[in-house]
BAFI-3210 file (N, C-alpha, C; in Angstrom, 3 decimals, decimal comma, padded with zeros to 6 digits):
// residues 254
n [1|2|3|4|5|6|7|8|9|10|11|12|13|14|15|16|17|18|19|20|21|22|23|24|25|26|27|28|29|30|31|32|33|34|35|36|37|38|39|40|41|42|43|44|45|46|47|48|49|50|51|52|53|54|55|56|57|58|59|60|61|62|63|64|65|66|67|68|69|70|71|72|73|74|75|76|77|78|79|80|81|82|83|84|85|86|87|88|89|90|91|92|93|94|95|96|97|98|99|100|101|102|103|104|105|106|107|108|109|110|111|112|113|114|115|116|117|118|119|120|121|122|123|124|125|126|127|128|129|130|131|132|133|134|135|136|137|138|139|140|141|142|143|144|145|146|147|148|149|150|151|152|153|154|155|156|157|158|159|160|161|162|163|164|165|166|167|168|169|170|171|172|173|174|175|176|177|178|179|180|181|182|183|184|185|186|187|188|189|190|191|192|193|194|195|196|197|198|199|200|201|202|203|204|205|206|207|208|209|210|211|212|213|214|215|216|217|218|219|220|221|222|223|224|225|226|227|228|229|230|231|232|233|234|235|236|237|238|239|240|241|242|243|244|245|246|247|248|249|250|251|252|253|254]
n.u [081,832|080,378|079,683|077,562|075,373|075,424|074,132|071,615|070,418|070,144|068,769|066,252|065,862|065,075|062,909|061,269|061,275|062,320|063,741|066,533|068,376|070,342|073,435|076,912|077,806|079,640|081,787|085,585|087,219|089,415|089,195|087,914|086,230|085,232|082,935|082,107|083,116|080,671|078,277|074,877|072,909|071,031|067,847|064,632|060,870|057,773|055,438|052,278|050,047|047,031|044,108|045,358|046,405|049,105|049,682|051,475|054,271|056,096|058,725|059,151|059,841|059,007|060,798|061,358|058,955|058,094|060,457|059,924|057,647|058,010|058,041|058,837|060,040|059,855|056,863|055,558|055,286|053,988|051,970|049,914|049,943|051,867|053,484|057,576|058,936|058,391|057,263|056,013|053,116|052,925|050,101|049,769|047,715|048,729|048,282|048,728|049,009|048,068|046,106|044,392|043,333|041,697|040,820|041,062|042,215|044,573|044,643|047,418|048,784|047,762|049,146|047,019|045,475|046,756|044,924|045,858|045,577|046,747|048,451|049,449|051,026|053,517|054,385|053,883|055,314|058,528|059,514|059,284|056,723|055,772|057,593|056,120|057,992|059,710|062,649|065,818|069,401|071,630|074,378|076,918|078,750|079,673|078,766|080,164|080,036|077,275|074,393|073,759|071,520|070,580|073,830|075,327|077,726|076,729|074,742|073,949|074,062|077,949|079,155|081,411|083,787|085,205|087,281|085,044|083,294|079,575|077,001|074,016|070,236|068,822|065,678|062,553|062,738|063,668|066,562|067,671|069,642|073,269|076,429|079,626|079,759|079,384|080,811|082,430|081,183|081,541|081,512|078,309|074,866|071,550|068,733|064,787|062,103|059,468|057,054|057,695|060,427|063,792|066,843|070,309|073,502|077,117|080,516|081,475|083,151|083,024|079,855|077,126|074,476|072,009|071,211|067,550|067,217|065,400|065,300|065,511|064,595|067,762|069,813|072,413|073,824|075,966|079,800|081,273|083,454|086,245|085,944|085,982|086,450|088,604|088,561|087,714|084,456|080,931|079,161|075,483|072,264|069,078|066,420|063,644|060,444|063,139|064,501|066,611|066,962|067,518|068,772|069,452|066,393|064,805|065,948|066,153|066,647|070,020]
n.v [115,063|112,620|111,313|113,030|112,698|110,273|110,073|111,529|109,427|107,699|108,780|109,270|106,525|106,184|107,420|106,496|103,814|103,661|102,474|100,502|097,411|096,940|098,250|097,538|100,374|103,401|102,955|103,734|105,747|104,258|102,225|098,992|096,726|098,282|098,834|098,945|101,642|104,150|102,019|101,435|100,943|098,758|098,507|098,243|097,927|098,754|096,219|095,980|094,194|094,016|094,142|092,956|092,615|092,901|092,283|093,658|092,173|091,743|093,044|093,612|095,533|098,858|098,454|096,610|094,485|095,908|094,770|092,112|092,101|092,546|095,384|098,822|100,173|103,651|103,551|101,834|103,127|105,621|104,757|104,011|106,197|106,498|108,325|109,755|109,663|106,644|104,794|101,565|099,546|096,377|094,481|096,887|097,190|096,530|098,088|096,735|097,949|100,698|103,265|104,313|103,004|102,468|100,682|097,275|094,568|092,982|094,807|096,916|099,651|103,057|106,275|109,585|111,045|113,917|117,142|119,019|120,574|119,283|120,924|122,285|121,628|121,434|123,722|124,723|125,624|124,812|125,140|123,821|123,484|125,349|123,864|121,481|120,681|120,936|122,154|121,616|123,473|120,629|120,961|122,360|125,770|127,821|128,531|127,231|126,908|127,591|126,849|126,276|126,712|124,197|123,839|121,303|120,674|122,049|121,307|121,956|122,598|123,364|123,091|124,256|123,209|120,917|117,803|114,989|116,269|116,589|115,599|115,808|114,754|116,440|116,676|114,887|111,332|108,443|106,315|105,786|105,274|104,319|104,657|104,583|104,232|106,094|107,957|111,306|111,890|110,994|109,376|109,070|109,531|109,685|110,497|109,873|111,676|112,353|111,465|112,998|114,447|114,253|114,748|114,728|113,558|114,270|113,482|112,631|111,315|109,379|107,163|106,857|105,400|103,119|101,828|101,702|102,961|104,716|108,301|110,799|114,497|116,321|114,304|112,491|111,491|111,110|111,489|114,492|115,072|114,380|112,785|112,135|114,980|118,116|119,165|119,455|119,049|119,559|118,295|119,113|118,519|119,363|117,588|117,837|115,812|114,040|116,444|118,883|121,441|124,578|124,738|127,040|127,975|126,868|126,046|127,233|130,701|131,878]
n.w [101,596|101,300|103,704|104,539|102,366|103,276|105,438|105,082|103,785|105,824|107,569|106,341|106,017|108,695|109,493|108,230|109,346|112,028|114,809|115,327|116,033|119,098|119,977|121,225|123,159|123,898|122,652|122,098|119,512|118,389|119,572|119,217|116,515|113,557|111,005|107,531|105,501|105,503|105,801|106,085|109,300|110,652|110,623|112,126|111,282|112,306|113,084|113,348|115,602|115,030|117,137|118,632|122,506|124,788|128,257|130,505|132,521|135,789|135,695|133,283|130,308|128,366|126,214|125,886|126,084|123,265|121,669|121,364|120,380|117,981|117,255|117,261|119,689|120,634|118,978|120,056|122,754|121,867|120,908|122,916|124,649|126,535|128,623|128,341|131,545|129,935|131,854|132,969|134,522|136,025|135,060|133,608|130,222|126,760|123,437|120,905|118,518|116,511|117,895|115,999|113,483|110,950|108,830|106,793|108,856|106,559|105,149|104,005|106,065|105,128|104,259|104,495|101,669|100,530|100,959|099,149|095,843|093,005|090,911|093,519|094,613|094,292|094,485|097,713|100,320|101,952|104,084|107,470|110,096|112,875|116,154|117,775|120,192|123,193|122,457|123,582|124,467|123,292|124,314|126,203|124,712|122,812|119,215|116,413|113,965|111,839|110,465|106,882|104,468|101,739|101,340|101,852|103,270|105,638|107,054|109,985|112,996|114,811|118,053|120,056|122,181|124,886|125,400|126,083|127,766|128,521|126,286|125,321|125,061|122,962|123,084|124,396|123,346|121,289|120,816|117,591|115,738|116,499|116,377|114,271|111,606|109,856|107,320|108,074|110,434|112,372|115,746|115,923|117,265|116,650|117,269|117,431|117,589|117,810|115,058|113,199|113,804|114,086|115,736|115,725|116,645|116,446|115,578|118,679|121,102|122,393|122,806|124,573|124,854|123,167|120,869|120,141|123,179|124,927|125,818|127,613|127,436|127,999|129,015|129,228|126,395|125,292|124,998|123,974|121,639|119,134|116,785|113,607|113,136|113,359|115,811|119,116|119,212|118,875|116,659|115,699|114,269|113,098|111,776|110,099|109,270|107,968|106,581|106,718|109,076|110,035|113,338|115,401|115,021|116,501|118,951|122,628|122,862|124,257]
ca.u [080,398|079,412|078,848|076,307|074,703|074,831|073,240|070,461|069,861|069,700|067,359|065,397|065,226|064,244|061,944|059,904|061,101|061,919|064,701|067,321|068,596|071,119|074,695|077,603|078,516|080,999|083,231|085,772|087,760|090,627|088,913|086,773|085,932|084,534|082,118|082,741|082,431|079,051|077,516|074,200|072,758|069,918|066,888|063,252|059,961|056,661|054,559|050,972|049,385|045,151|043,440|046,232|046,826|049,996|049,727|052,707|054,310|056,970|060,422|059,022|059,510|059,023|061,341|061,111|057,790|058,413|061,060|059,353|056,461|058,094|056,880|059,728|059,919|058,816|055,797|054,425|054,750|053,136|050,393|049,501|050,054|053,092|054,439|058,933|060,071|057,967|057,037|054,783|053,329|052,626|049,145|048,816|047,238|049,187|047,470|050,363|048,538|047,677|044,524|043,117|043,287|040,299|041,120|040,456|044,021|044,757|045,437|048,677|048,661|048,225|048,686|045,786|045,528|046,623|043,552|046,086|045,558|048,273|049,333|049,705|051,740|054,672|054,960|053,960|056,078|059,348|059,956|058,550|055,758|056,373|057,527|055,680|058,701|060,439|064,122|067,109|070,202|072,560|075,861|077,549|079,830|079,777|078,242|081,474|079,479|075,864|073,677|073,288|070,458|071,603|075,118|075,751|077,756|076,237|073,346|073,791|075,501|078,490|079,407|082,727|083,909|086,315|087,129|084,519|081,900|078,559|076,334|072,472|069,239|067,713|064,309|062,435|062,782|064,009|067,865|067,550|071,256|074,022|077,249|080,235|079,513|078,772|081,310|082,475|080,036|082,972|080,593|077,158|073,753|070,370|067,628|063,781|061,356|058,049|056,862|058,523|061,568|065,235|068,194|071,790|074,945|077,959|081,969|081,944|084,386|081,825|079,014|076,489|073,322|072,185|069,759|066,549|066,776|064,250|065,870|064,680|065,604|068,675|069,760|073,270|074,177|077,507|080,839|081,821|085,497|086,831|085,893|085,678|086,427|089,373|088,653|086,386|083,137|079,316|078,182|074,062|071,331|067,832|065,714|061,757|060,302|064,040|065,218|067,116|066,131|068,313|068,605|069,034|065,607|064,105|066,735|065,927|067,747|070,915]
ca.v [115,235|111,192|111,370|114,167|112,039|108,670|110,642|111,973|108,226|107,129|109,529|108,954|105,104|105,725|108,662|105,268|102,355|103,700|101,675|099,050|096,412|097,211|097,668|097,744|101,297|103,433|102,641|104,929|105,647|103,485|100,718|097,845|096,761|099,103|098,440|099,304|103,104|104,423|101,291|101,620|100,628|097,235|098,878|097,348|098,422|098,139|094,869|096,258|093,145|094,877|093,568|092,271|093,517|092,617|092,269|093,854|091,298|092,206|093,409|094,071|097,216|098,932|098,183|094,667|094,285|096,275|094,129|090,820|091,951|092,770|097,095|099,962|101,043|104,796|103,065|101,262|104,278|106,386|104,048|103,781|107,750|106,367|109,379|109,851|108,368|105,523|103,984|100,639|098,807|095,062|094,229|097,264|095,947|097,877|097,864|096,297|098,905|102,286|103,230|105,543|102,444|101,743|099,983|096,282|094,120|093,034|095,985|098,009|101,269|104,145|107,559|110,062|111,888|115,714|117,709|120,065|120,230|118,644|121,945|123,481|120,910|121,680|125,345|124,344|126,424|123,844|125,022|123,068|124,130|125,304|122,410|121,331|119,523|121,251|121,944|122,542|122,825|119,679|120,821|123,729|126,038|128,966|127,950|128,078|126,654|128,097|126,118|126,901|125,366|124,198|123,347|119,580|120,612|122,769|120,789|121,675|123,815|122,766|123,367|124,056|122,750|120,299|116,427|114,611|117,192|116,078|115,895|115,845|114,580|117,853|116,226|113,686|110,102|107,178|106,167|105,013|105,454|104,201|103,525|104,773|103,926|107,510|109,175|112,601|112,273|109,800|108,366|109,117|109,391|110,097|110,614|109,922|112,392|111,586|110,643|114,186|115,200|113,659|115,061|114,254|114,210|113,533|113,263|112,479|110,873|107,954|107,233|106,545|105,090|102,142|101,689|101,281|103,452|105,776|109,337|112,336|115,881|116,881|112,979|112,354|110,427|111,258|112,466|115,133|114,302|114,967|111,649|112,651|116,017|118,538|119,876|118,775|119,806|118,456|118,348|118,753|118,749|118,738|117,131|117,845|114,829|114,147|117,756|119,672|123,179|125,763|124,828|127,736|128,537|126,025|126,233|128,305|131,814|132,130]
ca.w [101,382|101,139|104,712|104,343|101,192|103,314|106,477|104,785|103,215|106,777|108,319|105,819|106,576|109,811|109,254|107,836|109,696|113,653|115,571|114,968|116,982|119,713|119,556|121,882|123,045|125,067|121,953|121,421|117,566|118,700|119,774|118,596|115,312|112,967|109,767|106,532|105,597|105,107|105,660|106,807|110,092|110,361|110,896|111,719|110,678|113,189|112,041|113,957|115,484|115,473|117,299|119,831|123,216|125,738|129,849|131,583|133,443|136,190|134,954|131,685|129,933|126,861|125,095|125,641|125,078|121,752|120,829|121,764|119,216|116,419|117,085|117,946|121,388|119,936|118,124|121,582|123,839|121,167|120,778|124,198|125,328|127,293|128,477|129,193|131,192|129,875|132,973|132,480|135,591|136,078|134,665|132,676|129,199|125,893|122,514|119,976|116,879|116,409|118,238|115,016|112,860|110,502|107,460|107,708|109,142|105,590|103,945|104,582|106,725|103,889|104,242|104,281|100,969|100,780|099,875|098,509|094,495|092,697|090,368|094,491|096,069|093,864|094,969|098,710|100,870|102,285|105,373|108,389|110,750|114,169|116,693|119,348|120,640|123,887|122,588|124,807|124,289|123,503|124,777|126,109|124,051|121,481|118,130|115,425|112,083|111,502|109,240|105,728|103,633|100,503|101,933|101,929|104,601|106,849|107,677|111,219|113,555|115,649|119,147|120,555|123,679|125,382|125,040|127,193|127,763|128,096|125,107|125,898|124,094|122,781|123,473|124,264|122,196|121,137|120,013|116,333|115,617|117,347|115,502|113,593|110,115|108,496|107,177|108,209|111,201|113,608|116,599|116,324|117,338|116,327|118,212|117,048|118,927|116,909|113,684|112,123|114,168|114,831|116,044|115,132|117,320|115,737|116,382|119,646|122,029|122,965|122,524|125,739|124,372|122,969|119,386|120,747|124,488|125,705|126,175|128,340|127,122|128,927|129,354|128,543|125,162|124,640|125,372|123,083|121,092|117,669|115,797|112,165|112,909|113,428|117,093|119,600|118,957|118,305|115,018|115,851|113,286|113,648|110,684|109,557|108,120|107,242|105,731|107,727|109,335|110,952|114,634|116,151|114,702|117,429|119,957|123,006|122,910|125,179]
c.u [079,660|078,752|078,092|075,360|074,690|073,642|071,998|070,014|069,235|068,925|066,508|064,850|064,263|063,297|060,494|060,168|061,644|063,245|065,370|067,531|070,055|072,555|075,577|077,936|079,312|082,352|083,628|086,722|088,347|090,607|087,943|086,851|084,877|083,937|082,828|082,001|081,040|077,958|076,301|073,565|071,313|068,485|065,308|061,904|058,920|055,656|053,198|050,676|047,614|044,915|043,830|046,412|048,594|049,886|051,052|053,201|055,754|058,094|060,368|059,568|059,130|059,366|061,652|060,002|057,722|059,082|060,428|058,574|056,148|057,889|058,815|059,267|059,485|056,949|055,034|054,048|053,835|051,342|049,691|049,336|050,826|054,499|056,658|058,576|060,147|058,210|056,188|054,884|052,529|050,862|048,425|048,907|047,864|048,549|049,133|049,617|048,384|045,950|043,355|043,099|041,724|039,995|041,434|042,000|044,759|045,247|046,403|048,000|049,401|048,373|047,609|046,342|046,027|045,647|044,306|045,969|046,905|048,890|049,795|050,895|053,380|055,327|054,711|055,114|057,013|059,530|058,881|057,961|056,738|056,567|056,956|056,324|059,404|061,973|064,737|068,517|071,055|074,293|076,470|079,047|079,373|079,743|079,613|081,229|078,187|075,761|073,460|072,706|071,138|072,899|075,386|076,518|077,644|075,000|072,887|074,402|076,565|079,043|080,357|082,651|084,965|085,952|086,121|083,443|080,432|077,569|074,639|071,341|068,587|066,105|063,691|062,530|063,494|065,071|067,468|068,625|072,121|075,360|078,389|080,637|079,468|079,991|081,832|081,343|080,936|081,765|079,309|075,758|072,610|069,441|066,356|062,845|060,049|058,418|057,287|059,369|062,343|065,861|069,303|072,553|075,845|079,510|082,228|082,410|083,871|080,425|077,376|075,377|073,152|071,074|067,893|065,824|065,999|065,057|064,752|065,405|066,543|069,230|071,248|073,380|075,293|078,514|081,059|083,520|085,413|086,878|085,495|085,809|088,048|090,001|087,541|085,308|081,696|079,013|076,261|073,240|069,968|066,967|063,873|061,136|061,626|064,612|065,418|066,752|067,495|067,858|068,424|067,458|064,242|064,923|067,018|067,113|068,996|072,190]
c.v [113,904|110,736|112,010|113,082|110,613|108,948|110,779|110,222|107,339|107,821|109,165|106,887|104,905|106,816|107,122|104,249|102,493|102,749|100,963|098,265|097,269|097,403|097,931|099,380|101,525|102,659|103,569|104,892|104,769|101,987|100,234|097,852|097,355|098,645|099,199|100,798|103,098|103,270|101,670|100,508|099,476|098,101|098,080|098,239|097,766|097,302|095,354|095,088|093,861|093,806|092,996|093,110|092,601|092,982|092,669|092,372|091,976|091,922|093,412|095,368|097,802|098,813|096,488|094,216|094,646|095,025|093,016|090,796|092,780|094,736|097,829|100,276|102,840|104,343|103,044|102,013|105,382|105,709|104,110|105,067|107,357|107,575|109,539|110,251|107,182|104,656|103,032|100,260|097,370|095,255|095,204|096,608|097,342|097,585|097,410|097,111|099,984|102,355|103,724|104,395|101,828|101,101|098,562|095,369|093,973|094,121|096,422|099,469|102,107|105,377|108,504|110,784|113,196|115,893|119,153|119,651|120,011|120,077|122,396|122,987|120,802|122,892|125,580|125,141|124,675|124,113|124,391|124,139|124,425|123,968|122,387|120,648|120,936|121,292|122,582|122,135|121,455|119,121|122,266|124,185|127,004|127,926|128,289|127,822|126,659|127,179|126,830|126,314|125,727|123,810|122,183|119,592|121,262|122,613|120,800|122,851|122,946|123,679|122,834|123,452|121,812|118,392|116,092|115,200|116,481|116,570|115,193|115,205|116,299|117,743|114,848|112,549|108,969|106,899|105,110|104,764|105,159|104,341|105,093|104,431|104,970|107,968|110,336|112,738|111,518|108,858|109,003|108,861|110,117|109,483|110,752|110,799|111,896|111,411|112,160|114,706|113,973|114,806|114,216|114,633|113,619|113,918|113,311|111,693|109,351|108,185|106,043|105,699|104,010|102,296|100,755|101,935|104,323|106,874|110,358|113,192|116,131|115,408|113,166|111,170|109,835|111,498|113,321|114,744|114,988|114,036|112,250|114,309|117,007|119,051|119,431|119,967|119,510|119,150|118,506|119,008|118,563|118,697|116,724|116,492|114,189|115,217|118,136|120,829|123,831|125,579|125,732|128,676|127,634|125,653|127,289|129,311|131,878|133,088]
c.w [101,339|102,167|104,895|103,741|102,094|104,986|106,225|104,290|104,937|107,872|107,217|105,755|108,137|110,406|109,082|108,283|111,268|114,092|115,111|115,992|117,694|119,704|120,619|122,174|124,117|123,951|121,347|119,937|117,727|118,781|119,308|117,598|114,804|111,379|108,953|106,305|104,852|105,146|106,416|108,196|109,996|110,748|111,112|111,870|111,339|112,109|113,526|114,487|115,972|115,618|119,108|120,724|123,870|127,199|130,235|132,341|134,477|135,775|133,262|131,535|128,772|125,781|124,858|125,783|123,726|121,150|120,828|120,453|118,088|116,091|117,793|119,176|120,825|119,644|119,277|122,310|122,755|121,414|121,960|125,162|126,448|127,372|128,986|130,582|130,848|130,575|132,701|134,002|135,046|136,030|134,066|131,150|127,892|124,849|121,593|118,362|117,422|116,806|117,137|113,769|112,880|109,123|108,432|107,561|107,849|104,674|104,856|105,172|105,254|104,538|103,629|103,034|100,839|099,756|099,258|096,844|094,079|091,717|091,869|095,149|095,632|094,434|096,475|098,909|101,713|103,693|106,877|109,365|111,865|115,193|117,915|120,567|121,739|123,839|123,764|123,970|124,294|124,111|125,781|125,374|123,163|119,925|117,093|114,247|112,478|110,447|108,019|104,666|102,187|100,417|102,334|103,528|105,905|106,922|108,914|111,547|114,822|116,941|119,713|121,606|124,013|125,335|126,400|127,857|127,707|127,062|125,654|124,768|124,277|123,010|124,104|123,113|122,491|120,067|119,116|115,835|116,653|116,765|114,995|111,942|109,489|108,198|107,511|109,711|112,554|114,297|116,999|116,720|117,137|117,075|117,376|117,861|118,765|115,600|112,401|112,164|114,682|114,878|116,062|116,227|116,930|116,215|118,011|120,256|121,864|123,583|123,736|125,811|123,784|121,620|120,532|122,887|124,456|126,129|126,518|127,945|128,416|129,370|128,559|127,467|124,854|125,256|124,121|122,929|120,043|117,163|114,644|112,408|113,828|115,032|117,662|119,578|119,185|117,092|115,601|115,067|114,192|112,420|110,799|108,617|107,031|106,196|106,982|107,714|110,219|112,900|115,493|116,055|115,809|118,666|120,644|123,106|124,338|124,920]
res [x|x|x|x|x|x|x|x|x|x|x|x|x|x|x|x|x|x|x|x|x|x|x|x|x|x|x|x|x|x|x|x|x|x|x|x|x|x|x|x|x|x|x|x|x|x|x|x|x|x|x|x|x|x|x|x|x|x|x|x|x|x|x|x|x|x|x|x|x|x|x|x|x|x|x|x|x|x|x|x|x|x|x|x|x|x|x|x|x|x|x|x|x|x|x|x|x|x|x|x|x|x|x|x|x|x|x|x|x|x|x|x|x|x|x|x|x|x|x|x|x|x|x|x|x|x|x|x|x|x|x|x|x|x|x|x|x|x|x|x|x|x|x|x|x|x|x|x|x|x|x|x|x|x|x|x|x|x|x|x|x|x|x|x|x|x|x|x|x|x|x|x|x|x|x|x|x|x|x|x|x|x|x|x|x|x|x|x|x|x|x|x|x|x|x|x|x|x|x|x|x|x|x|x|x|x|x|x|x|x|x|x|x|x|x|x|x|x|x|x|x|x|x|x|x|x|x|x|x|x|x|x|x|x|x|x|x|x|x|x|x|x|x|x|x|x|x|x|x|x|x|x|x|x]
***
């Protein structure tokens, strides 16, 4: 269960801080050197520059303009209505802030108030809105663990199948996770979609992706394997503002 408890600690880092720095992948259990358990992953946190723009220059891209200035590759294409496959061309001009920004540079970005009353916001209903996010499946295979809220460990559902299998981004986004550090989870990845949904893929073979890439739904990530787990499978979650929800409750019917 500590990999459950160090999972949720790290969606929730990057529920509020978006990308890390890059890491080697295509590494499978056997090989390379591995961190210490549960350690968590380096994460960085967009520094706005208002006010500032950036010029394309050729063989740029987004994510190296992002990284250059200090902002998540998520963050920049957001800001800019940079739609997947986040295409940029030479001399277009990107904003390095949030266009709805109106508080003056100096102060920190706050969140807006809820105008719900504070006796209401306790009894607030938990379960997340509908998504406006296009799921698809992440794998093929017969579902053999259903999610069960409340269950440390059935934060997900997993999907049978064979070593090597391809494993998919369930949406669009941006790899925030790369790594073998969790726990009970072997070689995974997490996927950022926006600023309220990730997806999880976990024990698989090797791991395709890099911290910081640009993924299209249906885009391979993974191989499916049996890292941290008994039989090959995928572990997949999908997390609301960091809580988890019942996938197949947003995963089209088949």
């Amino acid at each position: 269960m500590r990999g459950y408890r160090v999972l949720a600690v790290v969606v929730a880092v990057v529920v509020l801080a978006g990308c890390g720095r890059s890491r080697v992948v295509r590494e499978y259990p056997h090989r390379g050197a591995r961190g210490s358990a549960g350690a968590l992953p380096p994460v960085r946190v967009s520094q706005p520059k208002y006010g500032a723009t950036a010029v394309v220059q050729r063989g740029q891209t987004v994510y190296r303009i992002a990284t250059e200035n200090g902002i998540t590759a998520l963050d920049l294409a957001l800001w800019n209505d940079i739609p997947p496959p986040y295409t940029i061309h030479p001399g277009q001009r990107l904003r390095l802030y949030p266009s709805d920004r109106r508080d003056p540079p100096a102060r920190p970005v706050v969140a807006k108030p809820s105008t719900t009353p504070p006796q209401r916001q306790a009894t607030a209903p938990a379960a997340p809105p509908a998504s406006e996010l296009a799921w698809r499946w992440p794998a093929e295979g017969a579902v053999v663990t259903t999610f069960a809220g409340g269950d440390p460990t059935r934060q997900g559902i997993d999907i049978a199948g064979k070593a090597g299998q391809p494993v998919r981004a369930a949406a669009d986004g941006v790899v925030v996770y790369s790594g073998s550090g969790l726990v009970g989870y072997g070689e995974l990845v997490i996927v950022k979609h926006n600023d309220q949904w990730l997806s999880a893929y976990g024990h698989n073979r090797a791991r395709l992706v890099n911290e910081g890439a640009l993924v299209k739904a249906g885009q391979q990530v993974a191989e499916m394997g049996r890292s941290g787990a008994a039989r090959d499978m995928l572990h997949f979650e999908i997390r609301y503002n960091g809580k988890p929800v019942n996938p197949q409750g947003y995963l089209p019917a088949r």
